[in-house]
Every structure is written in C-alpha cells, then in structure tokens.
N, C-alpha and C positions, 0 to 999 in steps of 0.2 A: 600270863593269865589268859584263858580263853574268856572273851565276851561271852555276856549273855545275852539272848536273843532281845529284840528289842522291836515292840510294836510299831514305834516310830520310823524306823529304819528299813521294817519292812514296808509299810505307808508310801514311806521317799522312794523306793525303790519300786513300787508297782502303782506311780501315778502317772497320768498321762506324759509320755515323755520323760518320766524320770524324776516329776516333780510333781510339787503340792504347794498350797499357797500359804504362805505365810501373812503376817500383819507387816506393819510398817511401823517408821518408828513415835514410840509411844510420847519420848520427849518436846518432839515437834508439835506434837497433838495437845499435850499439856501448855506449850505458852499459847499456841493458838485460840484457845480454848480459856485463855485465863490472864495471859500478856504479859505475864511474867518469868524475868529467867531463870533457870536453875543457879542459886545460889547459896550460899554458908547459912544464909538466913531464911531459905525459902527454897529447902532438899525439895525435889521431885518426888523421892523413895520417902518421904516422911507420909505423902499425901497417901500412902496406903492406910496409913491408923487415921488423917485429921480429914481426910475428905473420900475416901475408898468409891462414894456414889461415882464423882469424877470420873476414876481408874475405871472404873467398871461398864461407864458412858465411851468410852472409847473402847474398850474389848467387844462390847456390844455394836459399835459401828464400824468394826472391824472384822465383826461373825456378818452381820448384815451384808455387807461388802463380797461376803465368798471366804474369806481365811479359815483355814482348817486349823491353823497353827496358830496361839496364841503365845508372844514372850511375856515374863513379866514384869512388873515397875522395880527392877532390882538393877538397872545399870550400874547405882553409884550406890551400893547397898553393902558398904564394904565397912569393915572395922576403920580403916581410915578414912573415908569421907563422911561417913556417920559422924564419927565423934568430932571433926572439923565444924559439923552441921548441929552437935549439942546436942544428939541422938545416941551417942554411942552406944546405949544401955539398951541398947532396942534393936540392934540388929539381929537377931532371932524373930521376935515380936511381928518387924515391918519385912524380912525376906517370906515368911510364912504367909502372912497376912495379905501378898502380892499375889499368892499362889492360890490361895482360899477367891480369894476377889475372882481371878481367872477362871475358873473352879464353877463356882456363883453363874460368872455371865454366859458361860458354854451352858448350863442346866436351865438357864433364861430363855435364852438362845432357841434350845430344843423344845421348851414348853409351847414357846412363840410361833417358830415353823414348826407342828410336829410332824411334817412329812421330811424334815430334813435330816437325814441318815447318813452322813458323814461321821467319818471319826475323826475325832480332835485331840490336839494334843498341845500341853503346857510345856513349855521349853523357861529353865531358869537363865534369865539374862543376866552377865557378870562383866562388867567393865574393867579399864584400863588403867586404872585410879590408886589401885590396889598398895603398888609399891611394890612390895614383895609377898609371896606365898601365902606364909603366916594372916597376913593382914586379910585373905579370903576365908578364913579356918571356921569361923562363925556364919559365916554367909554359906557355904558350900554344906554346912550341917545342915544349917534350916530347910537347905532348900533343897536336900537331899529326905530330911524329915519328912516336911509336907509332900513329897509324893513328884516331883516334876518327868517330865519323860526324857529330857532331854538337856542340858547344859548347850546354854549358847557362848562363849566368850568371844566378843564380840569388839572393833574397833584398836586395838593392838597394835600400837606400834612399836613397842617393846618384844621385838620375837622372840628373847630367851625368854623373857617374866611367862609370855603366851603358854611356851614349851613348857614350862618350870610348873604353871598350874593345871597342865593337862596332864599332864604323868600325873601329880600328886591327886587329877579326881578321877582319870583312869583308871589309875593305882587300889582303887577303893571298892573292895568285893561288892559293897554294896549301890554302888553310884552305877546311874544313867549313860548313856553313850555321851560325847562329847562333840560338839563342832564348835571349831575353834575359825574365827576370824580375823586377816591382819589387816590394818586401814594400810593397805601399801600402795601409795600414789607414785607414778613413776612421774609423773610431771606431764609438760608439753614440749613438742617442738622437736629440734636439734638434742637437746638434753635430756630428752626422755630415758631413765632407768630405773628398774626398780628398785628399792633397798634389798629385797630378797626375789630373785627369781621365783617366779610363779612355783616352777616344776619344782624347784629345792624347796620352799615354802612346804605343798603337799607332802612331799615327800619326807620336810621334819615331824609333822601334825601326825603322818601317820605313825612315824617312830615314836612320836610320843604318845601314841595311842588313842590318838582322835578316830571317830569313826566319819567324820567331815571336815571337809577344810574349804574355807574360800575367803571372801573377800568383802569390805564394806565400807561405807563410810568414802567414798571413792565418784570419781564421773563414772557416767554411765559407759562410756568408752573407754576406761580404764578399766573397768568390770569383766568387760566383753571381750578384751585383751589378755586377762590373766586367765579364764574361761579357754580363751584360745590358746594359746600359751602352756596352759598347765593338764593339756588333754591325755599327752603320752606318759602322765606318774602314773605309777598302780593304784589299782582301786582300792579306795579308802570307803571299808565298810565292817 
C-alpha cells in the first residue's frame, strides 16, 4: 500500500533541523497538578469526560511553552485498562473526547496569540497496556474517527505487540502515519545492551510500516545513544 501524504510528516521534515516541538508527558503533568496516581480507581484517560478543564489546562501550557505538537490523554485508553478502570463502555466516548479537548485548546491557543501562525497538529497517544491487538480495536477507531494526524505508540516494551499494532493501523486505507516508540533501556556500566538494536529496532518499524521510529521513556543518554546508533537504517518516512 502506498502512503498517503501526510501534513505532519511533511512539518517533521521541513523544521528546523529536521524537527518540531512536541509537548511532554501529559501524565507527569496530571499528578503534579492533582497528587494523585494513575490508578484502577483514579484512570488518567477517565479525566477526559470528569474534568476535560484539567486536560485542556495542560495542552494550553504546553501551546504557551512553544509545542507545535499536541499528544492526547489516551496512553491507557485501551479496552483493557478501561474496563480494569470500570470504564469500559466508554472507550469510544473518552478516546474522542481527548481529541476534541486538544482540538479546543489549539483554537484557544490561536484566539489568544493571534499573531501565532504555526501549524499544529494532534497526534493519538496509545500505550503499552494493550495485551494484545484486539484489545486496541476501539481505541484506534475513535481515534481514527475524530480526526488525529498522527498515531504515536509510545513506551513499548513488547517489540512484537509494537510490530503487531503498527501493521494492523498501517494496514488501514484510512488511518494516519504512524510513530511507533520502544522504552529500550540498555542499562549502565559494563552491562550495557539493548534488548533490540537501535538499527534493527528502525529497521522492524519501518517493515512494519511506521513512518517514525524512536525511543522514550528512557535516560537522556540512552536517548542520544540509540539516535547515534540508529543513524545508518533507511529513512523511515
């Protein structure tokens, strides 16, 4: 299947240096913010329907900041941590609802600065959580429904599950580019290895039809190491 072009990717590609700015993560922002952790009793991705002002107070100090790129509250917005979370019936509902919220504070955003003429764009955030394929199947509608520019899958430690849902939202005439992320910590010291080489890494993401591939959840020198590392795979675009 030939991609379709894709405004984001053209963005990524003609920003200073090759880049554009993204936000940061939204969950760190949420206990901050609130002192409480993500749990079975107290989802993160619930806070799209029971307190959306919240979500929307971080995208918005997040556009202030400079980010071009907004993810959304859908890390754990999966058919299984939903319904662990007594949500299940609502993941449709709370994936859309993250995207609409994002949506909202970019048009806030612009009304606020209106000299500010950047283009922004919605990337759907999908976590690690999953299990299996299937269990994304509701989540990757919605949020292919509501409009996103881009799939981030994100924190992966699981390389096949990663693989296994990037082909199946590749795969999809109608879905967005994909970047796919592995939390691949090689360690410290003497023992330093990766569980997947950087360059093999890329070079599965793109076989499976990512159009980005990198890394997170990680030290900042392990970041900069797979970046070095992973320079000579083909370009994934």
């Amino acid at each position: 299947m030939t991609p379709t072009r894709s405004a984001f990717l053209d963005a990524l590609k003609s920003g200073t240096n090759g880049a554009i700015l993204a936000d940061g993560g939204i969950g760190s922002l949420i206990f901050q913010l609130t002192g409480r952790l993500a749990s079975t009793e107290y989802t993160y991705e619930a806070l799209n329907l029971r307190n959306p002002e919240l979500i929307k107070s971080i995208h918005a100090s997040n556009l202030a900041a400079g980010a071009t790129v907004l993810t959304t509250n859908t890390f754990a917005a999966n058919t299984v941590e939903l319904t662990a979370a007594g949500v299940g019936d609502r993941v449709d509902e709370i994936n859309r609802a993250a995207v609409e919220i994002a949506r909202v504070a970019i048009a806030n955003h612009r009304a606020e600065y209106q000299g500010a003429g950047a283009t922004y764009f919605v990337i759907g955030s999908v976590g690690p959580g999953g299990r299996n394929v299937e269990a994304y199947t509701g989540q990757v509608d919605a949020l292919i429904g509501a409009g996103v520019d881009a799939f981030l899958l994100e924190t992966f430690t699981d390389i096949e599950l990663a693989m296994q849902l990037t082909r199946s939202i590749s795969g999809r005439p109608e879905a967005p580019r994909v970047i796919v992320h592995g939390a691949l910590d090689p360690g410290v010291g003497e023992a330093q290895k990766w569980p997947v080489e950087p360059i093999e890494f890329v070079k599965m993401a793109a076989e499976a039809g990512a159009s980005v591939a990198g890394i997170n959840c990680v030290a900042p020198w392990a970041a900069a190491a797979f970046v070095s590392e992973a320079k000579g795979a083909p370009a994934v675009a």
